[in-house]
C-alpha positions in Angstrom: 0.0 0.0 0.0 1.6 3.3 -1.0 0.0 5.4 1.7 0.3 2.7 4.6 -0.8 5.5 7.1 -3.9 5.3 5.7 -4.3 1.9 6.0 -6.1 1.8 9.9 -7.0 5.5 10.1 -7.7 6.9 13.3 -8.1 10.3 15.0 -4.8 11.4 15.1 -3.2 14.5 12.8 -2.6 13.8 9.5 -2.1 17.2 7.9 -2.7 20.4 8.8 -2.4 23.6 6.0 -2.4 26.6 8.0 -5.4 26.7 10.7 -7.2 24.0 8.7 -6.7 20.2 9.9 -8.0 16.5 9.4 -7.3 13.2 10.9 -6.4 10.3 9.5 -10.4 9.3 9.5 -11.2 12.7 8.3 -8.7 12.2 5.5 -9.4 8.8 4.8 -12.8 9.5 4.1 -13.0 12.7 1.8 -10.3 11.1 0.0 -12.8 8.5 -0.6 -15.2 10.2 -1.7 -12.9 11.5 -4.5 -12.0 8.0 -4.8 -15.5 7.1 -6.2 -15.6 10.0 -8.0 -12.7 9.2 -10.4 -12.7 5.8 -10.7 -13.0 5.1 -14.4 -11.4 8.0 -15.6 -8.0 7.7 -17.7 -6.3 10.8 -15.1 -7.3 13.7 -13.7 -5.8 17.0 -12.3 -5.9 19.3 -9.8 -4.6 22.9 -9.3 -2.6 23.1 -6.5 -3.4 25.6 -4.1 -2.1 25.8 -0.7 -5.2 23.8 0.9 -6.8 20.8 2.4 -8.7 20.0 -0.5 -5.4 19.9 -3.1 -4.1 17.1 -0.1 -7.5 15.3 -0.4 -7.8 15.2 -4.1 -4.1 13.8 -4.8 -5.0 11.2 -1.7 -8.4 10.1 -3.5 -6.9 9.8 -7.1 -3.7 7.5 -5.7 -6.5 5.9 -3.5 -8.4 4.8 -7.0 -4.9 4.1 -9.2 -5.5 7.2 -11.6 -2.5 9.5 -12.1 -3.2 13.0 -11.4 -1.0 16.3 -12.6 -1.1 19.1 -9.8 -1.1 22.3 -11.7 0.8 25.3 -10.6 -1.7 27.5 -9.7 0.0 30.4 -11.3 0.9 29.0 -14.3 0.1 31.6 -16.7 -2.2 31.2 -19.9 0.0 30.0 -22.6 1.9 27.4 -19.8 -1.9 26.5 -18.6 -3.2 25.3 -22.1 -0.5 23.5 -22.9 -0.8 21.7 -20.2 -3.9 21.0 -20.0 -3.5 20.1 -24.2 -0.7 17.5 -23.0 -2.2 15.6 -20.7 -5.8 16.1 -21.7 -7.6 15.2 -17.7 -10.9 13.9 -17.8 -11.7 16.0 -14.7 -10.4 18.6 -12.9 -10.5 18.3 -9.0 -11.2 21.5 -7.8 -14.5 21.4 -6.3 -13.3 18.6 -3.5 -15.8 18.9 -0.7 -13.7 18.0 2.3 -17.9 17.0 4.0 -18.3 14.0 1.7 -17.7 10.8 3.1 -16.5 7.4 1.1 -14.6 4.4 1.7 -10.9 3.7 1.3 -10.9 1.3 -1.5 -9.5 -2.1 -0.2 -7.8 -2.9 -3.9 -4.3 -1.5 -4.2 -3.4 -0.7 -7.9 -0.1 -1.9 -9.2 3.0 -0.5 -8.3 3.8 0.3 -12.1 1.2 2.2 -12.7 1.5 5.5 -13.4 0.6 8.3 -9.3 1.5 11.3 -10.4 2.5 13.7 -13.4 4.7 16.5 -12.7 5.7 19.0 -15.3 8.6 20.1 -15.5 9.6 24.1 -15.6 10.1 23.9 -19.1 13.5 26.1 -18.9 14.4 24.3 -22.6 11.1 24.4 -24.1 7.7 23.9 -23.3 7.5 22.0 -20.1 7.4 18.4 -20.0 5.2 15.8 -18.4 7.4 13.1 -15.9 5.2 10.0 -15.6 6.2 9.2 -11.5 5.2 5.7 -10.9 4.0 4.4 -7.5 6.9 1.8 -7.1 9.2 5.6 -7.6 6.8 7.5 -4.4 6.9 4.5 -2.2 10.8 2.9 -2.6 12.4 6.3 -2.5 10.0 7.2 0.6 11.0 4.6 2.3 14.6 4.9 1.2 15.0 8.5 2.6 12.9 7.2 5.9 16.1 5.1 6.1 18.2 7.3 5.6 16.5 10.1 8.4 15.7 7.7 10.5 11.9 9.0 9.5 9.3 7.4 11.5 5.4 8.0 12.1 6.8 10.1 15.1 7.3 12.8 13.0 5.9 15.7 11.6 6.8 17.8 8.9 6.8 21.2 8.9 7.2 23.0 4.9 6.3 25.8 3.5 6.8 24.3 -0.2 4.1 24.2 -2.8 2.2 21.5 -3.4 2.5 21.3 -7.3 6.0 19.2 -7.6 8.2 16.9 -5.9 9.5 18.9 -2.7 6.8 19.9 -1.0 4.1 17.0 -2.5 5.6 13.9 -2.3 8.2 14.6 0.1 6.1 17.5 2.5 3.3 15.4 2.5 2.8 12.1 1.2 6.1 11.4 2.7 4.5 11.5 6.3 1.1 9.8 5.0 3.4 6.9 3.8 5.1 6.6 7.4 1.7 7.7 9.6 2.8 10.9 10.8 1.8 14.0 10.2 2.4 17.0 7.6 2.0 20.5 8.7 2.1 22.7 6.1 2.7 26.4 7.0 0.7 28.5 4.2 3.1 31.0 3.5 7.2 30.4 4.7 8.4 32.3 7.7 10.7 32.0 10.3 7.9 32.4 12.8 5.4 29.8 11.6 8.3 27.2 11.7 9.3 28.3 14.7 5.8 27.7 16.1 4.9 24.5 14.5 8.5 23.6 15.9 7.4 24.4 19.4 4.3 22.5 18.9 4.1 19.1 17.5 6.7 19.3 14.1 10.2 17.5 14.8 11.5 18.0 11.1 11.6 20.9 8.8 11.8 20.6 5.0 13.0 24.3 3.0 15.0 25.7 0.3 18.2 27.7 0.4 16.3 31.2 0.0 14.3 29.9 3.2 17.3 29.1 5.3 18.9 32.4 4.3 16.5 34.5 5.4 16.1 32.2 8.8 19.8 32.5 9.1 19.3 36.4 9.8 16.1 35.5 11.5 17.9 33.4 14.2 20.5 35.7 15.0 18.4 38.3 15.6 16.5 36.4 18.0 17.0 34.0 20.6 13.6 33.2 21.5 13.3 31.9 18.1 16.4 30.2 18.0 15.7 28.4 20.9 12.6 26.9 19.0 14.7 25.7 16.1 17.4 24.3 18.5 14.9 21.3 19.1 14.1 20.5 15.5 15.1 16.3 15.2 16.6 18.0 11.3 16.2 20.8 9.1 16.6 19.1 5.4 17.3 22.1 2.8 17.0 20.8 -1.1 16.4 22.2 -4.8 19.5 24.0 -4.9 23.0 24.2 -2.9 22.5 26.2 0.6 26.2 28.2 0.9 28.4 27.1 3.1 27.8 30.5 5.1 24.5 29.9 5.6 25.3 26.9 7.2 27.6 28.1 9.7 25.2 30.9 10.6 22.7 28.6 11.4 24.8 26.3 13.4 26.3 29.0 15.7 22.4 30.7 16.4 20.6 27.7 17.3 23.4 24.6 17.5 21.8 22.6 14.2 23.3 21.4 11.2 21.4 21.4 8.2 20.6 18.6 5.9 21.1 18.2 2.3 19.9 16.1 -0.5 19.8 15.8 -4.2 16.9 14.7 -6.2 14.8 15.7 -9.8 11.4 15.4 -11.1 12.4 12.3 -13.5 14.3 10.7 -10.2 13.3 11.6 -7.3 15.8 11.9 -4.6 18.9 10.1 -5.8 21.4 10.8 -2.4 21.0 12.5 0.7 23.0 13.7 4.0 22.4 10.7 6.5 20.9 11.9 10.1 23.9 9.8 11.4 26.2 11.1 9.0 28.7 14.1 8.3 27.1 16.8 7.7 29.3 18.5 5.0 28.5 21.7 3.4 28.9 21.8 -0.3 27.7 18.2 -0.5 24.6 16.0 -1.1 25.7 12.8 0.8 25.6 9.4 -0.6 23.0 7.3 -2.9 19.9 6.2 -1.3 18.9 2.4 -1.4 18.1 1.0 -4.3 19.9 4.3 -5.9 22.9 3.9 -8.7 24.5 6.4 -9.5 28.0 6.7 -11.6 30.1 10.4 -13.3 30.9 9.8 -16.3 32.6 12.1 -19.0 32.3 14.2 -22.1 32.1 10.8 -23.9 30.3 9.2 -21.9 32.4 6.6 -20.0 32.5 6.1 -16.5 35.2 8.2 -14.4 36.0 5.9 -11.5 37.8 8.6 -9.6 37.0 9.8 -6.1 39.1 13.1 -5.4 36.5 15.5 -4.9 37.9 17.7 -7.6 37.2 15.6 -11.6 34.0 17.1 -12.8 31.6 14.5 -14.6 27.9 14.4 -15.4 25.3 12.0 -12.8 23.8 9.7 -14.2 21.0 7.5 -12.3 19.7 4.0 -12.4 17.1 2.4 -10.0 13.4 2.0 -9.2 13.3 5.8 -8.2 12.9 6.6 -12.0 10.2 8.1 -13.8 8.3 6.0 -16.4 8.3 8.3 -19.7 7.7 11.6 -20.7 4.1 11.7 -21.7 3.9 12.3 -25.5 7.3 12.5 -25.8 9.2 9.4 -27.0 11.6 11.2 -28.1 12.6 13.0 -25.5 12.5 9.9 -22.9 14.7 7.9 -25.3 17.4 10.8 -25.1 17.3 10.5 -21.5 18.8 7.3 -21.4 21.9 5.6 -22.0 21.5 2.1 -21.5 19.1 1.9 -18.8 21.2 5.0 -17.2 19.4 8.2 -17.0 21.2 11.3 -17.8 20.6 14.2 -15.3 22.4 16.6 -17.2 23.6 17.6 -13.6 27.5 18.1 -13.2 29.3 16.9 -10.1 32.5 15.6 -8.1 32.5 12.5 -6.2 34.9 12.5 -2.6 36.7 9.4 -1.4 34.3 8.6 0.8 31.4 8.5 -1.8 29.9 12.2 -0.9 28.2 13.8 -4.1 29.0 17.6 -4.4 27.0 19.2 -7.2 28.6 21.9 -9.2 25.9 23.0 -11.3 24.2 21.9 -15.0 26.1 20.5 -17.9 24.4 23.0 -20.4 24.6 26.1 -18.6 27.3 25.9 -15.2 29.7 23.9 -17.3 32.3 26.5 -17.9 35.8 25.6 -19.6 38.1 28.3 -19.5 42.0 28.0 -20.1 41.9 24.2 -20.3 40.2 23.4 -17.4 36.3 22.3 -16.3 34.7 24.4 -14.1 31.5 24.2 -12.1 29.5 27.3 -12.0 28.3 25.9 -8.3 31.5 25.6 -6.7 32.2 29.4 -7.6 28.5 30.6 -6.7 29.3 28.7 -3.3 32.4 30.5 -2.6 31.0 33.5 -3.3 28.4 33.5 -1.2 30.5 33.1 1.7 31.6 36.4 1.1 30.1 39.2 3.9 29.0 41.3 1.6 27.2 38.5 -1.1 23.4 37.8 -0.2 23.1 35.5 -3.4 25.0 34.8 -6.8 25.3 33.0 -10.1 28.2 32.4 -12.3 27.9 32.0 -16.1 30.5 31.3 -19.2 31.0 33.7 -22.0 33.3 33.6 -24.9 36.5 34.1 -24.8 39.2 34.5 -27.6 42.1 33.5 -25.0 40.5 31.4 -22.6 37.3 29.3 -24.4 35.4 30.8 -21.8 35.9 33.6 -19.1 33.8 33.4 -15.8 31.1 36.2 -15.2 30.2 36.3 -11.8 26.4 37.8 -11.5 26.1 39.5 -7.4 23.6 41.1 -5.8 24.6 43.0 -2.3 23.6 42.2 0.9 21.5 44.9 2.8 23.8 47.6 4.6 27.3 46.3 3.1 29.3 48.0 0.7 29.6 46.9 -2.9 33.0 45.2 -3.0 34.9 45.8 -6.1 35.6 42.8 -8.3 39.0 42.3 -7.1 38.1 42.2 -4.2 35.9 38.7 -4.8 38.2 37.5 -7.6 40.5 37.9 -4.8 38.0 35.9 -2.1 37.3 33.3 -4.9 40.8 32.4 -5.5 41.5 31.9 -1.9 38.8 30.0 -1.4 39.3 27.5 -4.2 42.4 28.3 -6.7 43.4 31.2 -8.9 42.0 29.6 -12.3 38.4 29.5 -11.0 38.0 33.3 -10.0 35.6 35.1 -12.0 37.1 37.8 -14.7 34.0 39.8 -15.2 31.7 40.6 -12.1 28.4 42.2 -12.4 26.0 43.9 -9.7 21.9 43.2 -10.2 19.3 44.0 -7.4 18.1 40.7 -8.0 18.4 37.4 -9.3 15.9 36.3 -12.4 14.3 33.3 -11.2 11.4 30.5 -12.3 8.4 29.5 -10.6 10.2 27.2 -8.8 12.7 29.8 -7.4 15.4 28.7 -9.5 17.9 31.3 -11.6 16.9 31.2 -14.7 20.7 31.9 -16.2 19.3 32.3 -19.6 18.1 35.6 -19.0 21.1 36.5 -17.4 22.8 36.2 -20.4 20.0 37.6 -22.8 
C-alpha cells in the first residue's frame, strides 16, 4: 500500500495547512469520496493551491490508481493550455468537498502504474510531463525514511508548494506513507516554523532562499532560536545552501542542516544521513536501491574519487520516472543504457559524498583548459560578507574558451565590493583559475516559478 498511514486511520493529525486540519479518519474518508468520484477516468488534475482539499484530491486519485497532474496555480495562460492540451484530464479536481464521506478502497493498484504527473519548468522548451510511478513514491520514501531515521513520530513542517516533488511527495505524502503528520505552513516564515516547531513538528523541509533568510532570522532572536534548537533535522534541497548559511545557522541555534539531491524524473537520488557528516557543499551518498556513476564528455564512467574531476550523474534504479508523456523522443534521449542522464555536473569524494557543481548545459564552464562548475564558484561567493546570493555564467573568450562572469547582488547595509576584491576571495577560497574575470552587480536574481535562476536571462 503506498499510503500505509492510511491503512487503519484513526483520530490522530494527518495534515494540517495553516489553521485548517483532518485526521487520519477525516482524510481517509473525503479522499474517498474522490476515490468514487474518479474511478473510471483515464487521469485527472488538480490545481494546486495551498489547501486541504489539493491534499484530499491527490490522496483520493492515488486511492483509486489514476494519475493526477497538480497544476501550478500560477501557471500563466500559454503554460496552462499546454498543459492541460498535454495531458488532456478527464476532470479537474477542484471542487473537493472535504464534508463527503466514502470508503478507502481495499484494492491496491499496481505498483507500475503510473501516481502522479509532474511537469517540468520547461526552462528548454515547453514543459514536459514526468510520468512518477507508485513503485518511484513509495521505494524512495522509504529509502529516505532510512536514511533520516523518519518514522510515524514525525511531523513535517514546509512551507513548499504542493505542485512538484519537494513539497508534495516529500512535504506530504512522505508523512502519509510513514503515519505521521504534515503540517504545512501557508506561506514560509521563520515564525510559523518556529511555532509548529514548538508544537508538534520534529522536522523541517525548505529551500536555500528559506534558510537564508532564517539564518538572519535566528540571529536576531534567541527566543526563536531556541525553538529551532529542538528540530530532530532541518533538510534544505532544490539548490545548494552556501556554506555560510550553514555556519550561521549552526552558531544561532546549534543545528546542522541537511542536504539532499533529487529531480522530477528521479526523485531523490542521495541524501545527507541523520547519522552522517554533515558536510556543506555536498549532497551525501546514494539512497537504497539508488545507482548512481560520473561519467565524462564521452560518456564513459570516471571511477575517480578526489573530490575535484568534474563528470555528469547519471542515475539508475526504481526511483525513475516512467516516460515523458507524449514524448518518446525526449525519454529515449534521456537514457543511455538503462542509465538516466541528469544533465547535472558533479565531483565525487573518497568517501562517496556527491557535491554538485551546477548543469552540464549552462554551469559547465571551460576556460584556459580546465572544467569548471559554475556551483562551486557561486558557493564561494556566497561566503563572502557582503554577497546575499549569486550566479556564475560562461562567455566567450578568444584567450581562454570561456571567461567566468560572476552575477552578485549585495547584501543589505554592506558596501559593494569591487571585483577584485571577490576575484581575490574566490581564488583563496578555491584556486586562482576559477575566479571570476568579469563581475556584475543586479538588485536581483531572475528566477522561475520554482525559485530557481533562470541563467538564460542573465545572459540575454
Amino acid at each position: 500500500m503506498l499510503l500505509t498511514g492510511l491503512r487503519d486511520p484513526d483520530q490522530r493529525e494527518a495534515i494540517r495547512v495553516g489553521e485548517d486540519a483532518l485526521t487520519y479518519a477525516q482524510l481517509a474518508s473525503a479522499a474517498g469520496a474522490v476515490c468514487a468520484r474518479v474511478r473510471g477516468a483515464a487521469r485527472v488534475a488538480v490545481v494546486a493551491e495551498t489547501r486541504l482539499e489539493t491534499v484530499v484530491a491527490v490522496v483520493g486519485a492515488l486511492a483509486a490508481g489514476v494519475p493526477i497532474v497538480p497544476i501550478n496555480p500560477k501557471a500563466g495562460e500559454r503554460e496552462l493550455e499546454h498543459i492541460l492540451t498535454d495531458y488532456a484530464p478527464d476532470l479537474v479536481l477542484d471542487d473537493v468537498d472535504l464534508t463527503q464521506t466514502g470508503d478507502w478502497p481495499t484494492a491496491e493498484p499496481d505498483e507500475a502504474a503510473p501516481a502522479i504527473v509532474v511537469y517540468t519548468s520547461g526552462t528548454t522548451g515547453p514543459p514536459k510531463g514526468v510520468v512518477l510511478p507508485r513503485r518511484a513514491l513509495a521505494g524512495n520514501l522509504d529509502a529516505l525514511a532510512e536514511a533520516w531515521a523518519w518514522t510515524g513520530d514525525d511531523v513535517v513542517a514546509h512551507g513548499l508548494p504542493l505542485f512538484h516533488v519537494h513539497g508534495l511527495i516529500l512535504g506530504t505524502l512522505g508523512p502519509l506513507r510513514l503515519g505521521g503528520g504534515s503540517w504545512h505552513l501557508g506561506r514560509f516564515s521563520s515564525g510559523a516554523a518556529a511555532e509548529a516547531l514548538r508544537g508538534r513538528a520534529t522536522m523541517l523541509f525548505g529551500v536555500p532562499t528559506m534558510y537564508h533568510r532564517l539564518a538572519a532570522d535566528l540571529e536576531a532572536d534567541a527566543e526563536l532560536a531556541s525553538a529551532f534548537s529542538g528540530a530532530r533535522l532541518l533538510v534544505s534541497g532544490s539548490a545548494a545552501l552556501p556554506a555560510a548559511d550553514h555556519a550561521r545557522i549552526r552558531a544561532a541555534c546549534g543545528q546542522e542542516v541537511v542536504e539532499r539531491y533529487g529531480m522530477s524524473e528521479t526523485l531523490m537520488n542521495t541524501a545527507i544521513r541523520a547519522d552522517g557528516e554533515r558536510r556543506p557543499g555536498t549532497v551525501g551518498v546514494p539512497l537504497d536501491g539508488v545507482s548512481v556513476r560520473l561519467v565524462d564528455d564521452a560518456g564513459e564512467e570516471l571511477d575517480v574519487w578526489d573530490d575535484e574531476t568534474v563528470g555528469e550523474i547519471q542515475v539508475r534504479g526504481n526511483n525513475l520516472f516512467l516516460e515523458y508523456l507524449n514524448r518518446p523522443d525526449a525519454t529515449e534521449e534521456a537514457f543511455r543504457d538503462g542509465w538516466f542522464a541528469t544533465g547535472d555536473v558533479a565531483t565525487r569524494s573518497a568517501d562517496g559524498y556527491i557535491r554538485i557543481v551546477g548543469r552540464r548545459a549552462t554551469d559547465l564552464i571551460k576556460s584556459g583548459g580546465y572544467k569548471i562548475g559554475a556551483g562551486e564558484i557561486e558557493n564561494a561567493l556566497n561566503e563572502h560578507a557582503a554577497v546575499a546570493e549569486s550566479a556564475v555564467t560562461g562567455e566567450p573568450d578568444d584567450d581562454l574558451g570561456e571567461r567566468i562572469v560572476a552575477w552578485v547582488v549585495v547584501e543589505d547595509g554592506h558596501e559593494r565590493p569591487s571585483p577584485q576584491e571577490l576575484a581575490d576571495h574566490v581564488a583563496r577560497l578555491l584556486t586562482p583559475h576559477k575566479r571570476p574575470r568579469d563581475v556584475r552587480y543586479l538588485d536581483a536574481l531572475p528566477r522561475n516559478a520554482m525559485g530557481k535562476v533562470t541563467k538564460k536571462a542573465l545572459r540575454a
